[in-house]
C-alpha positions in Angstrom: -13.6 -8.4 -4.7 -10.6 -9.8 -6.0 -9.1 -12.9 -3.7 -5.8 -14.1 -3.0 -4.0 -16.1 -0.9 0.0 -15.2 1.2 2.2 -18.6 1.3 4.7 -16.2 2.4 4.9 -17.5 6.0 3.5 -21.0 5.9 5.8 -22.3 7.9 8.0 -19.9 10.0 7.1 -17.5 13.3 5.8 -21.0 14.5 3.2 -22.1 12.0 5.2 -25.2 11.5 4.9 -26.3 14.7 1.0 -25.5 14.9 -1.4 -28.9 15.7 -2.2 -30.1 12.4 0.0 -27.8 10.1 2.5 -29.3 7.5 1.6 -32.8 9.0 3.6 -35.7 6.9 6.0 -32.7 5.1 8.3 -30.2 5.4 8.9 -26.9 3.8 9.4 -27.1 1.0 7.8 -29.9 0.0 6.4 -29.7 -3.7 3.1 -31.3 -2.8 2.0 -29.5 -0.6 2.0 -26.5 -2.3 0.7 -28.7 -5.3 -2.1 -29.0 -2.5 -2.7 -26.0 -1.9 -2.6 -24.5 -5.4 -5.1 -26.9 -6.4 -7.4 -26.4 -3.4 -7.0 -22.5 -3.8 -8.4 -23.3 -7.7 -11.5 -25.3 -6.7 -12.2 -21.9 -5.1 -11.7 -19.1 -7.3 -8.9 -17.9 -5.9 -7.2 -15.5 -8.0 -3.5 -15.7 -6.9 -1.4 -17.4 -4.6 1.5 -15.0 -3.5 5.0 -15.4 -2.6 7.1 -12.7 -0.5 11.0 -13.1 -0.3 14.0 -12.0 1.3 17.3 -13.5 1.1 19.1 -13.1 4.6 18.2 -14.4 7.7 17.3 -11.9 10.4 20.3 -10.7 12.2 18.8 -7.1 13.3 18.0 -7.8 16.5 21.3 -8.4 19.1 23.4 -7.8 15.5 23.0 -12.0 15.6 21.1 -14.0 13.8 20.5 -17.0 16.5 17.2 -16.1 17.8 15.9 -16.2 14.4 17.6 -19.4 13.7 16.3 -20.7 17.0 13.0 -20.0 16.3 12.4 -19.8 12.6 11.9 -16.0 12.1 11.3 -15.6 8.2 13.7 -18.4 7.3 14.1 -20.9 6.1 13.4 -19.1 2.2 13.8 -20.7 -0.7 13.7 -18.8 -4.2 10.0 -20.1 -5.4 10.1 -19.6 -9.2 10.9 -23.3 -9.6 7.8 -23.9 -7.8 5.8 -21.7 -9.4 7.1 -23.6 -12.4 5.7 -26.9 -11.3 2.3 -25.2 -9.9 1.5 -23.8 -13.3 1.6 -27.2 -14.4 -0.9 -28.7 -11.9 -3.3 -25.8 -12.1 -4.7 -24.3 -15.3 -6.2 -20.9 -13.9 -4.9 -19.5 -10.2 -2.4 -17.0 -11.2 1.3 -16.9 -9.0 2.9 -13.8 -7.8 6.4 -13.3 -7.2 8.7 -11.2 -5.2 12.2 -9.5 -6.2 13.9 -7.0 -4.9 14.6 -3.8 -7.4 17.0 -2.9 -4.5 19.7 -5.7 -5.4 18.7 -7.0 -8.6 18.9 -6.4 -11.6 16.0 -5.4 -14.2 17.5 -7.3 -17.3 17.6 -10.8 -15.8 14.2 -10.1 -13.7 12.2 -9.0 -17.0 13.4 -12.1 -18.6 12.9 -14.7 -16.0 9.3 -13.3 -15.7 8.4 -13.9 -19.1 9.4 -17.2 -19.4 7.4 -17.6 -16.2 4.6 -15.6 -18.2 5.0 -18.5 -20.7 5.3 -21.4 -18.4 2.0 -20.6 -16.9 0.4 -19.5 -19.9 0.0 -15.7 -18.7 -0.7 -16.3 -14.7 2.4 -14.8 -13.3 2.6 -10.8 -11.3 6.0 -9.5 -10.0 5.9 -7.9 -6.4 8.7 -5.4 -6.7 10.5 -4.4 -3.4 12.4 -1.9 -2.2 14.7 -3.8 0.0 15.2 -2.3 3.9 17.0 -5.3 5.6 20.4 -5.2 6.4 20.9 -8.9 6.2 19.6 -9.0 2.6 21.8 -5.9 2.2 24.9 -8.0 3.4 24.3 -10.9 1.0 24.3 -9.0 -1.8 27.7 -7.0 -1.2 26.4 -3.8 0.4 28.0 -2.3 3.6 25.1 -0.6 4.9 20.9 0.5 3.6 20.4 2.7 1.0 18.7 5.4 1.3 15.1 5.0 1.8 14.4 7.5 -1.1 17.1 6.4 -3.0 14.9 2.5 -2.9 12.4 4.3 -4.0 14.1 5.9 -7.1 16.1 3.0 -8.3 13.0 1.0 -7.8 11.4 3.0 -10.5 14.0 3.5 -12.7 14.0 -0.7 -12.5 10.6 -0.9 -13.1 11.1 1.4 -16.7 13.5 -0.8 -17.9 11.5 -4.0 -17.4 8.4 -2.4 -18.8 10.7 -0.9 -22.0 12.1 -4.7 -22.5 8.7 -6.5 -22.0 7.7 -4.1 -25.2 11.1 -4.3 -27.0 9.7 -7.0 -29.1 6.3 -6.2 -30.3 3.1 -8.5 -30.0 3.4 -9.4 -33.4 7.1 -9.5 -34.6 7.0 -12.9 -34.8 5.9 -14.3 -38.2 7.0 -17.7 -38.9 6.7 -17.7 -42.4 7.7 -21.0 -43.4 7.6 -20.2 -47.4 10.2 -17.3 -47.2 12.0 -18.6 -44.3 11.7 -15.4 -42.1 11.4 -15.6 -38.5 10.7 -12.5 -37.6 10.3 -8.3 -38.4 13.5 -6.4 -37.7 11.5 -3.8 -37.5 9.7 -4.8 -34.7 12.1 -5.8 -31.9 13.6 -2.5 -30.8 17.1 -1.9 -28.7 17.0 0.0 -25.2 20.2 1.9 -25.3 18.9 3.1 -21.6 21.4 4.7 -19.9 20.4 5.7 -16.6 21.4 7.1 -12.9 21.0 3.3 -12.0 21.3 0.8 -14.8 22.9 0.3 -18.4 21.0 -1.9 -20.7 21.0 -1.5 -24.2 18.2 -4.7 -24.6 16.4 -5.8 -26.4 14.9 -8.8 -24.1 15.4 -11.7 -26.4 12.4 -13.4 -25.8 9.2 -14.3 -27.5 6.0 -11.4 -25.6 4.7 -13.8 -23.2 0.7 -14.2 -23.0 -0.2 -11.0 -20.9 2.9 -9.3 -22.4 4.0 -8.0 -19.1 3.1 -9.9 -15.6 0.9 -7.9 -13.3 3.0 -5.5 -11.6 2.3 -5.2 -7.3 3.9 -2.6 -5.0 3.2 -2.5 -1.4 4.9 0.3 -0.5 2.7 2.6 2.4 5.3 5.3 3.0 4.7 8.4 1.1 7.7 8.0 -1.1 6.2 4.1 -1.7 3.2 5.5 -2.1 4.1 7.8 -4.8 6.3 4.4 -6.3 2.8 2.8 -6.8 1.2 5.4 -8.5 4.0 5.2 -11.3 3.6 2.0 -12.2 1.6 -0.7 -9.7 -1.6 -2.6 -11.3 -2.6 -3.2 -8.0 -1.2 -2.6 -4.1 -0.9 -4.3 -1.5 -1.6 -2.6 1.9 -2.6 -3.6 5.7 -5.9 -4.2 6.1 -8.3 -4.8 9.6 -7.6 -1.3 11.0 -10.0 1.0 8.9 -8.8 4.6 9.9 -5.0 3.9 8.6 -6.9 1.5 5.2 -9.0 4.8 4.3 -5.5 7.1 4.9 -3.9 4.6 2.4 -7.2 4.9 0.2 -7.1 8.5 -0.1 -3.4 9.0 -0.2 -2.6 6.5 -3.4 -6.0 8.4 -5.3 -3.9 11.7 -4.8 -0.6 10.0 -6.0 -2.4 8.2 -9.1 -4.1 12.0 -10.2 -0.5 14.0 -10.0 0.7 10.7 -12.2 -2.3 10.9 -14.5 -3.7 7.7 -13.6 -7.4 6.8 -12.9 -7.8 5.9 -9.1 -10.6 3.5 -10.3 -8.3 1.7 -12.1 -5.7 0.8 -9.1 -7.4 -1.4 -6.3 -5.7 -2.3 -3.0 -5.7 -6.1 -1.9 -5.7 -5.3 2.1 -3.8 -8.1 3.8 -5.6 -9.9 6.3 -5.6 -13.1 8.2 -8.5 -15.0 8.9 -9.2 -17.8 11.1 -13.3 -19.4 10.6 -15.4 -21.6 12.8 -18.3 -23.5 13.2 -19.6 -20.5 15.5 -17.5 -17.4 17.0 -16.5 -19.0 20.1 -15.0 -22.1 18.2 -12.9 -19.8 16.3 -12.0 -17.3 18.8 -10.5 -19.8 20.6 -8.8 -20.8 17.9 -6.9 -17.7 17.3 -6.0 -17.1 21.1 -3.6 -20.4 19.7 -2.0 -17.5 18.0 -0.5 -15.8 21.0 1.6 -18.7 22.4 3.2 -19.5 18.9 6.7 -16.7 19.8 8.7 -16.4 22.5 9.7 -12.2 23.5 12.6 -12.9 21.8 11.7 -14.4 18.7 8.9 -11.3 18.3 12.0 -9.0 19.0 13.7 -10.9 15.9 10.8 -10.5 13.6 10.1 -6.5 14.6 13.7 -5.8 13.9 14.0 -7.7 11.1 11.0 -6.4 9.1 11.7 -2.5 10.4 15.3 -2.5 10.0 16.0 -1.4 13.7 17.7 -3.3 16.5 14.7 -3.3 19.1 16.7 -4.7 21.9 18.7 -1.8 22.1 15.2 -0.1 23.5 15.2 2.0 27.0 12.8 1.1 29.3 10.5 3.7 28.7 10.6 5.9 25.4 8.4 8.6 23.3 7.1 6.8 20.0 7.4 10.0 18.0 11.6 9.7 18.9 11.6 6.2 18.4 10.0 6.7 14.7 12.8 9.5 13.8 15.7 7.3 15.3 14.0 4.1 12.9 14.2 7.1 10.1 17.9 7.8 10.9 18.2 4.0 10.3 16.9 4.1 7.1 14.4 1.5 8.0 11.0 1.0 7.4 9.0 4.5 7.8 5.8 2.5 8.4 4.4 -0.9 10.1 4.0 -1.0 13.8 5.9 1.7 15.3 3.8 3.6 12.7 0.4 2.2 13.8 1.2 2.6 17.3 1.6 6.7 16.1 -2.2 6.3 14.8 -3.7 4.7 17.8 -2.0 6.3 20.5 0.5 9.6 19.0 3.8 10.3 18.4 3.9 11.6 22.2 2.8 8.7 24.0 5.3 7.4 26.1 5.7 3.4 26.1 7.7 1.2 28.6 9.7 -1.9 26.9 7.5 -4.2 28.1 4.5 -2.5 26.9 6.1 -2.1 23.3 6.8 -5.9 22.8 3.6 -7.2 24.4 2.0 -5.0 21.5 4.8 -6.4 19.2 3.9 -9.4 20.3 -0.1 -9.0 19.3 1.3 -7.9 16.1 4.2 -10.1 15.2 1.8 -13.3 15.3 -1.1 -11.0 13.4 -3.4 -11.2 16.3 -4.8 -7.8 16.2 -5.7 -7.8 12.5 -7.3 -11.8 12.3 -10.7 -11.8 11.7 -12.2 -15.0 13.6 -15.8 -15.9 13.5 -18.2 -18.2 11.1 -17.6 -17.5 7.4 -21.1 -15.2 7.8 -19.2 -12.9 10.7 -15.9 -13.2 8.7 -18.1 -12.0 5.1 -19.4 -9.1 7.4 -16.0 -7.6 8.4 -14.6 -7.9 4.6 -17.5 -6.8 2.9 -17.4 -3.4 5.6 -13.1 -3.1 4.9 -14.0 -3.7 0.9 -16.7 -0.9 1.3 -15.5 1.9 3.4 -12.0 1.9 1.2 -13.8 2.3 -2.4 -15.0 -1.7 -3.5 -11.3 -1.2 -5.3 -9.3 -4.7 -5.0 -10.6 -7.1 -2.5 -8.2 -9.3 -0.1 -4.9 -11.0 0.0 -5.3 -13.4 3.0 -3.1 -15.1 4.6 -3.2 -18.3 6.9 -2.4 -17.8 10.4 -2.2 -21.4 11.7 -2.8 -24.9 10.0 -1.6 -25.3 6.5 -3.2 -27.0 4.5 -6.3 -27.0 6.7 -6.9 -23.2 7.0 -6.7 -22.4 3.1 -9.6 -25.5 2.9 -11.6 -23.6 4.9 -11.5 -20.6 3.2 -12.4 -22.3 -0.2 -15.6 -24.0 1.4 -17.1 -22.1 3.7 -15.8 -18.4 3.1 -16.1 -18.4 -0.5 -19.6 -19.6 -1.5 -20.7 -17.0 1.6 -18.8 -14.3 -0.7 -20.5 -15.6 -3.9 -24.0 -15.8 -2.5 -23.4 -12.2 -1.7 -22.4 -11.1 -4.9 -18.8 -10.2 -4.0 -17.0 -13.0 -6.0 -18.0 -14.5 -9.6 -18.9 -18.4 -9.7 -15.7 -19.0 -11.7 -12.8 -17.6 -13.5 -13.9 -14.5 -15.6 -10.9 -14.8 -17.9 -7.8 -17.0 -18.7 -5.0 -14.8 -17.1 -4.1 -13.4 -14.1 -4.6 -9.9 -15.1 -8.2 -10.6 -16.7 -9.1 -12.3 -13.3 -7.5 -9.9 -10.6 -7.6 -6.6 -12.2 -11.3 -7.5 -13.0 -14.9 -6.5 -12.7 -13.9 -4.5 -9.3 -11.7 -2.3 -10.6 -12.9 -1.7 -14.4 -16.2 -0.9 -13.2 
């Protein structure tokens, strides 16, 4: 199974202020991620990943104060000059990225990529997002959400153009030929002149082909439209993982997606996000996470929920049907899946909910409670070698620390990892010298 590792939240929704976490530093501090980079490598990890967004929340109360308050998903910093530095400090772990095809623009993303690609000698994969946060929205000039759809569409018109500049100039166009003088083939660096419902770029990129040519490319999208996103063009998805009935759903709805786009579903694997806390026996670490649920006030878990669904949760009644509560989120243009979603699965879209019941489930799922695995590395093995089975041995893990940091990720390389190895779910070392040798491996070219 493939293994990597979310930095994403480090050090907001409380982790910062966790016993032990980020002791001596503060976000974002250079050495500690140099730490954990290099801690992550001793273990085989294959990536360490970086999510984004640009806006503070400001869904819930239309304010941003609660999430200043209590450090909701901010601070952010843009973490491709970090992933710089780490490439230089590591020689292996790859680095994935996040940018939204929502606001950006595919020109200066391919480029920046591939001298990332060059930087880290061919360890870098882009995350591509469609955006559904109205504070990112804001930043970047727009008035209200697109249209969820819409995302979806310009997300893969975005991703055409990137993959058309990354081959613009071919592998070998550059010759160097220091007895005739010539650089390189005319003939083999090609012009765009892509004129789209979306973008204008006549290219080409004018860059050297990076080392894997084109950085892995990661979707997470869940939604059917996302879905169907990932099937175009992903290497590999992200998805939830610890709640087996909605993993399998995912499972079987991407294989349908990836056959009506002609794609192999062997060949696409989903790294199921988890969060894992180990001890020295199961009562050591359950006690551990139970540290989890005192880490938000209600109103900093009404901050986050809003934020990452793009719906003001405080406007709530006091009691409400989840099914109506899905379509007004819909109406919203926000985010079709998440809680509110699994809340549908466990209990249906009839259940009626109280306010207070709502956020003490948000609550559980704002921190990650429900879906942490805690137990001895042997009991933690167990649960992810049953999730990595019962959704096709296609991907493996990304997991991400729910508490101390560095500590946590430490405890993962020596205690979690040799139980994976000495079950034959992860390779001794590195089986290549890029990310997409080592990630899209032996699990999913089988």
């Amino acid at each position: 199974m493939a293994l990597a590792f979310d930095l994403s939240f480090t050090h907001t929704e409380g982790r910062w202020n966790v016993p032990g976490s980020w002791t001596g530093a503060d976000y974002p501090d250079l050495h500690m991620f140099t730490e954990l980079a290099r801690t992550a490598e001793r273990g085989g990890i294959d990536m360490l990943f970086f999510g984004d967004g640009v806006g503070i929340p400001d869904t819930w109360e239309n304010s941003a104060d609660a999430a200043v308050k209590w450090g909701i998903s901010w601070p952010r910093h843009d973490m491709s000059p970090i992933i710089a530095a780490l490439g230089q400090a590591t020689s292996k772990i790859g680095f994935g990225l996040t940018y939204s095809s929502t606001y950006m623009h595919p020109f200066y993303i391919a480029r920046l990529l591939n001298s990332l690609d060059h930087v880290t000698n061919g360890r870098i994969a882009f995350n591509v997002v469609a955006s559904a946060r109205t504070s990112d929205a804001a930043n970047y000039g727009f008035d209200q959400l697109m249209n969820h759809d819409m995302r979806y569409e310009r997300m893969e018109e975005f991703i055409d153009v990137c993959q058309r500049l990354w081959d613009s100039v071919e592998p070998d166009a550059i010759v160097r030929d220091h007895t005739t003088g010539i650089f390189a083939d005319p003939a083999k660096v090609h012009r765009l002149d892509h004129h789209g419902k979306h973008f204008h770029v006549r290219g080409p990129l004018p860059s050297v082909p990076s080392p894997q040519g084109k950085p892995v490319l990661v979707q997470a999208g869940s939604s059917p439209r996302g879905i169907r996103a990932s099937a175009a063009f992903a290497d590999i998805v992200f998805g939830s993982g610890g709640h087996h009935a909605s993993q399998k759903r995912h499972r079987s709805e991407l294989n349908t997606a990836l056959q009506n786009a002609g794609r192999d579903p062997a060949s696409v694997g989903i790294l199921w996000a988890i969060q894992v806390v180990l001890g020295a026996s199961r009562s050591e670490a359950v006690a551990r996470r139970e540290e989890m649920l005192g880490m938000l006030p209600m109103e900093g878990v009404g901050a986050y929920l809003s934020y990452n669904t793009g719906f003001d949760f405080s406007v709530l009644p006091r009691s409400f049907v989840l099914g109506e509560l899905r379509a007004s989120i819909v109406a919203a243009q926000g985010t079709q899946s998440g809680f509110v979603d699994r809340l549908i699965s466990d209990r249906g879209a009839e259940s009626r909910l109280s306010r207070d019941e709502f956020f003490d489930e948000g609550w559980r799922y704002s921190t990650g409670y429900d879906q942490t695995i805690a137990g001895t590395a042997s009991e933690v093995a167990d649960e992810m070698a049953e999730q990595f089975e019962v959704t096709g041995s296609r991907g493996g893990f990304m997991i991400s620390n729910p508490l101390r940091t560095p500590g946590a990720v430490g405890d993962v390389v020596d205690y979690l990892v040799p139980e994976l190895r000495a079950r034959g779910l992860r390779s001794d070392d590195y089986v290549g010298s890029t990310l997409r040798s080592n990630l899209l491996g032996s699990s999913l070219q089988k």
